[in-house]
NUTORSE-864450 format. One record per residue: residue number from 0; chain; x, y, z of N, C-alpha, C, O in turn. Coordinates in Angstrom, 2 decimals. Atoms other than C-alpha are relative to their C-alpha. Layout:
# NUTORSE-864450
<site NUM; A; <X; Y; Z>; <X; Y; Z>; <X; Y; Z>; <X; Y; Z>>,
...
END
This chain:
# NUTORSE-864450
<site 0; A; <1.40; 0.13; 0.36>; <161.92; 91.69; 58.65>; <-0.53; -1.28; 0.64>; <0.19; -2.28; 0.52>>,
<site 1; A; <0.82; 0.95; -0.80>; <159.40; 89.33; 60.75>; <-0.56; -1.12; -1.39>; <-1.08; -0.80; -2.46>>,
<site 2; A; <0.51; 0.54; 1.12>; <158.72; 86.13; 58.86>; <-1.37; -0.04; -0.76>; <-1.59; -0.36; -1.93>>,
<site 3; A; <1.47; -0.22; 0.42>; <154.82; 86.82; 58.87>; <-0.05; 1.37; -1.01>; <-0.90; 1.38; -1.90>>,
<site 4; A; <0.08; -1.32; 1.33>; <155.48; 90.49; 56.68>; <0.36; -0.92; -1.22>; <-0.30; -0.97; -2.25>>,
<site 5; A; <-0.78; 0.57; 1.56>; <157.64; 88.35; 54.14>; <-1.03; -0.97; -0.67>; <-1.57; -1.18; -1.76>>,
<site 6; A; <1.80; 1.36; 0.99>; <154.87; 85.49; 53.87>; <-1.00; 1.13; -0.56>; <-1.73; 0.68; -1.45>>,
<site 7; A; <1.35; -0.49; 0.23>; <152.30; 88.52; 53.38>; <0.64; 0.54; -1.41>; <0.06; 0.42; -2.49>>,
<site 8; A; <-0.22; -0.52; 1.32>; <154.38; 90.19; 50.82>; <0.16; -1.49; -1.01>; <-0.63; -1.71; -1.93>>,
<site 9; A; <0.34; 0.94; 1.01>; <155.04; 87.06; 49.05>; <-0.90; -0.57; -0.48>; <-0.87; -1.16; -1.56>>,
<site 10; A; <1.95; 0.40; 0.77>; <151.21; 86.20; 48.57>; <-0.13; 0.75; -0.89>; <-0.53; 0.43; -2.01>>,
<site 11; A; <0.57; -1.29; 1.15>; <150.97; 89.86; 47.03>; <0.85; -0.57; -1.22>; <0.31; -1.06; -2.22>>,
<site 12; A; <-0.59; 0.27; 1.31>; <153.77; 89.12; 44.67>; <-0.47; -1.42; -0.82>; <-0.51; -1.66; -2.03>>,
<site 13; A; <0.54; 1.34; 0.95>; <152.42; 85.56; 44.02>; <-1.50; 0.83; -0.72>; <-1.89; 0.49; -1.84>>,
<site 14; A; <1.54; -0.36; 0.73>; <149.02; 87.30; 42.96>; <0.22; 1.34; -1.45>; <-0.65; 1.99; -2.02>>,
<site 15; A; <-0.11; -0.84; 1.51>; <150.62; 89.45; 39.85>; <-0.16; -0.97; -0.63>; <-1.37; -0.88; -0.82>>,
<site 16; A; <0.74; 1.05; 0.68>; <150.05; 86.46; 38.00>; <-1.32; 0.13; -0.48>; <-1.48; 0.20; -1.70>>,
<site 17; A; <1.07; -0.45; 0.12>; <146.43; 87.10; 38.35>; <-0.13; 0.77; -0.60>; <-0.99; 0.57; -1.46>>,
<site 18; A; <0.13; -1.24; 0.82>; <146.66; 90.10; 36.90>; <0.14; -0.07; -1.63>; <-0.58; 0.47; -2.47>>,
<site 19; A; <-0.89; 0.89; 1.46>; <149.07; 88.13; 33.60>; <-1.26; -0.29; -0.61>; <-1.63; 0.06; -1.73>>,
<site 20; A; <0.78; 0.73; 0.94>; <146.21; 86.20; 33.21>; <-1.41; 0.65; -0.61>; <-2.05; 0.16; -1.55>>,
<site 21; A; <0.90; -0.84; 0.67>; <143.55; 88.92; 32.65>; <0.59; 0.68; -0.90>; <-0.26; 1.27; -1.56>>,
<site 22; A; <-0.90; -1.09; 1.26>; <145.71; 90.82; 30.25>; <-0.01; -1.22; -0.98>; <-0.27; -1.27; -2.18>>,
<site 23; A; <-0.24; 1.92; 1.28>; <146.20; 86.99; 28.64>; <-1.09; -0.10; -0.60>; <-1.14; -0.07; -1.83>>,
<site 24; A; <1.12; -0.22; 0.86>; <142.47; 86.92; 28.26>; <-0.26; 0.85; -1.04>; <-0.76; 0.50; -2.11>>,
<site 25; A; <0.38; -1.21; 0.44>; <142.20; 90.26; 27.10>; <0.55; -0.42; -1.80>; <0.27; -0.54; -2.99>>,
<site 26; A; <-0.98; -0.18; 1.71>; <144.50; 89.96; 24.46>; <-0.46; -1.90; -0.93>; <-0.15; -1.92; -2.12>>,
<site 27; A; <0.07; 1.01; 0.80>; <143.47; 86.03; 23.15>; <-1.45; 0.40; -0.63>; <-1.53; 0.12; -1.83>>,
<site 28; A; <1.23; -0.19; 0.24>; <139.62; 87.21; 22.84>; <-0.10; 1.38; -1.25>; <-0.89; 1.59; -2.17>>,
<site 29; A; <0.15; -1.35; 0.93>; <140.66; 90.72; 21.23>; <0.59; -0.46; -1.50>; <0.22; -0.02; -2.58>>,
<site 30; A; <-0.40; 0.51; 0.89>; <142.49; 88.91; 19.05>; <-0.91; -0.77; -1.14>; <-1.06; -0.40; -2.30>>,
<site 31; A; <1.41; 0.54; 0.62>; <139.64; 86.50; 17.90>; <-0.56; 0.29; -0.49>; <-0.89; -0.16; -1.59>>,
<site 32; A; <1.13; -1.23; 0.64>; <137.42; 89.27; 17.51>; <0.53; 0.21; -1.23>; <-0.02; -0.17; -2.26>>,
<site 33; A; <-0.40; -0.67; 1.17>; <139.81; 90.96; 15.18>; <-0.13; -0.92; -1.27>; <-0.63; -0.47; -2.30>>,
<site 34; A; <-0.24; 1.15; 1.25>; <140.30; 87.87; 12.73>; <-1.09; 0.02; -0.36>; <-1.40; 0.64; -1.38>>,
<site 35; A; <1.60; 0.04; 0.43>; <136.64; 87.07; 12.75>; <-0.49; 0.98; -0.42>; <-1.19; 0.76; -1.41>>,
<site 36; A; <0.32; -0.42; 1.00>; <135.90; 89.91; 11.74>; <0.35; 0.82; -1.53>; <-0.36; 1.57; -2.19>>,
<site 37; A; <-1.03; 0.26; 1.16>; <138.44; 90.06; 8.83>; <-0.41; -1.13; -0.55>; <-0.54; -0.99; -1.77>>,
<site 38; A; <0.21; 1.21; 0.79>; <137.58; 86.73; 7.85>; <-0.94; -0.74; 0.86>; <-0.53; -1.72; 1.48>>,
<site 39; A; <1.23; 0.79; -0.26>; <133.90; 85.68; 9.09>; <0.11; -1.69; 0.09>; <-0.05; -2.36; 1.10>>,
<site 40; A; <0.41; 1.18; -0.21>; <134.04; 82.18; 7.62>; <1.06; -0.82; 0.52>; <0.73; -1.93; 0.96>>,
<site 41; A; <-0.81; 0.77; -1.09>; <137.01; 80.90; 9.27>; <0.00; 0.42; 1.60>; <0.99; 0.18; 2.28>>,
<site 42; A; <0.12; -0.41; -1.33>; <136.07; 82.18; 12.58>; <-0.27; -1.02; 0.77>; <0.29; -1.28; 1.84>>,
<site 43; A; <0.28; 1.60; -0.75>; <134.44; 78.78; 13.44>; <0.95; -0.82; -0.03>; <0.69; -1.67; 0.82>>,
<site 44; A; <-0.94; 0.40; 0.20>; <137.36; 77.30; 12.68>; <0.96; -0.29; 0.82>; <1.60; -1.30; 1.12>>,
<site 45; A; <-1.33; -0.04; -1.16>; <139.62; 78.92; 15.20>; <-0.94; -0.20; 1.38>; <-0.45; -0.27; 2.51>>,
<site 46; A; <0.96; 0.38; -1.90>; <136.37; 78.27; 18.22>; <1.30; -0.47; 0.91>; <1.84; -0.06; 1.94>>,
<site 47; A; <-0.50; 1.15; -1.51>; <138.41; 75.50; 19.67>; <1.47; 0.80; 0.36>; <1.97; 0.65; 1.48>>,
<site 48; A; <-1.58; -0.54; -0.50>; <142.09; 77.66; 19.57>; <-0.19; 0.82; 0.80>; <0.67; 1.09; 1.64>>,
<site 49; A; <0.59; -1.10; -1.02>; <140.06; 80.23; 21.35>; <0.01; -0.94; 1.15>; <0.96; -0.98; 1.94>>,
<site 50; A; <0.32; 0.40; -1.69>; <138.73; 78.13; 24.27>; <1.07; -1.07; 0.49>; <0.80; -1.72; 1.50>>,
<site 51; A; <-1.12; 0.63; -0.25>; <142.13; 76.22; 24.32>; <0.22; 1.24; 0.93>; <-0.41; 1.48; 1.96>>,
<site 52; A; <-0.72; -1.30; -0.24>; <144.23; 79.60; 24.84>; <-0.62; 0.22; 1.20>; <0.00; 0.20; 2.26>>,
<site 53; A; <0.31; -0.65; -1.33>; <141.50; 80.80; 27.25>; <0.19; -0.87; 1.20>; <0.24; -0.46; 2.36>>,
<site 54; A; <0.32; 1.04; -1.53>; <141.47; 77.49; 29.53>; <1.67; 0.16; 0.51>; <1.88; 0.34; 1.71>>,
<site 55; A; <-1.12; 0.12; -0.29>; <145.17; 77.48; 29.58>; <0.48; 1.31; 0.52>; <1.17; 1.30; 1.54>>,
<site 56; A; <-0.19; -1.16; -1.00>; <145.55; 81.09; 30.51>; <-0.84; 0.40; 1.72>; <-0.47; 1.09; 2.67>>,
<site 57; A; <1.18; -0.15; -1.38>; <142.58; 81.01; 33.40>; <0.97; -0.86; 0.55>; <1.33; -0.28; 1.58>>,
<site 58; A; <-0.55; 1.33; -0.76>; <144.73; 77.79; 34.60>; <0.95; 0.62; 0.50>; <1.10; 0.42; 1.71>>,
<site 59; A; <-1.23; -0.35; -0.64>; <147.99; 79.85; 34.98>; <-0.88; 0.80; 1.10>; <-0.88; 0.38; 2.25>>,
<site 60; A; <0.48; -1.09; -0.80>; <145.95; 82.79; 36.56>; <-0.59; -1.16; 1.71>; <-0.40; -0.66; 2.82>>,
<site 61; A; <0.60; 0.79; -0.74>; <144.35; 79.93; 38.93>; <1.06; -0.64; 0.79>; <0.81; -0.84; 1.98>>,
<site 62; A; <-1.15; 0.02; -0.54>; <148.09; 78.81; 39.66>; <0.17; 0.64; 0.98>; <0.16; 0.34; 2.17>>,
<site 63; A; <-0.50; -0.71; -1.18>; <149.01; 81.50; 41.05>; <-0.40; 0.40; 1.40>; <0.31; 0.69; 2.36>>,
<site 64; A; <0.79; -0.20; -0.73>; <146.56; 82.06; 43.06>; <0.11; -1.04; 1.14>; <0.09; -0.57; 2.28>>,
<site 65; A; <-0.43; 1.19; -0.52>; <147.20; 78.67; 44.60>; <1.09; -0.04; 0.83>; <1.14; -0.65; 1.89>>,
<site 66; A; <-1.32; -0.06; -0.62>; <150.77; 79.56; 45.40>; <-0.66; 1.08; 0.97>; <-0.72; 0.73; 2.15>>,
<site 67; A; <0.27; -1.20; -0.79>; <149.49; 82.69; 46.94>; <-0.91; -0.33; 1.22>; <-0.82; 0.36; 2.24>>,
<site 68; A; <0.45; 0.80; -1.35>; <147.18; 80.45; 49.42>; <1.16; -0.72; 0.69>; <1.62; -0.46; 1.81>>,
<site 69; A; <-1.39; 0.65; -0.62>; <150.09; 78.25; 49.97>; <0.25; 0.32; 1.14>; <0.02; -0.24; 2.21>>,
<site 70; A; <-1.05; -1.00; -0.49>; <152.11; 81.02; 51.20>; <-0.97; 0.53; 1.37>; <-0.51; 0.65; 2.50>>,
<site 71; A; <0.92; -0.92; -0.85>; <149.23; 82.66; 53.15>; <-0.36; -1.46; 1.00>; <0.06; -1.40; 2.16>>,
<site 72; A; <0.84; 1.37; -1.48>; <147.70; 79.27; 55.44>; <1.00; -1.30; -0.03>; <0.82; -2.02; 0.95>>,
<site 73; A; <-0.39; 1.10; 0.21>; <150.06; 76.44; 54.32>; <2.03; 0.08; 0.75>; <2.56; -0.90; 1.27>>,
<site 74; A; <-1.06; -0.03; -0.10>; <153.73; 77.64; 55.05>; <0.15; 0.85; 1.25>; <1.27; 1.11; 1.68>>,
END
């Protein structure tokens, strides 16, 4: 295999990550929802665990993505 296929496939595989981190969203926001509306008045409560969770999952997803330039212009 030519080292330029292997760099291209390894971008693709670096970019499932991306994918992690929309399913990550998916699931911290669906989650939220559900509580809040089970229990309204602590919903404000958990705001900030929400936009924790989400910054820290966008960040991995943003990782990878990073490696996946790397790989593609840097190596």
């Amino acid at each position: 295999m030519e080292a330029e296929a292997a760099k291209y496939i390894g971008a693709g595989l670096a970019t499932i990550g991306i994918a992690g981190a929309g399913v990550g969203v998916g699931n911290i926001f669906a989650n939220y929802l559900s509580g809040a509306l089970r229990n309204p008045s602590a919903a404000q409560g958990q705001f900030t665990n929400l936009i924790f969770g989400f910054a820290v999952t966008e960040a991995l997803g943003i990782f990878s993505l990073l490696i996946a330039l790397l790989l593609l212009y840097a190596v």
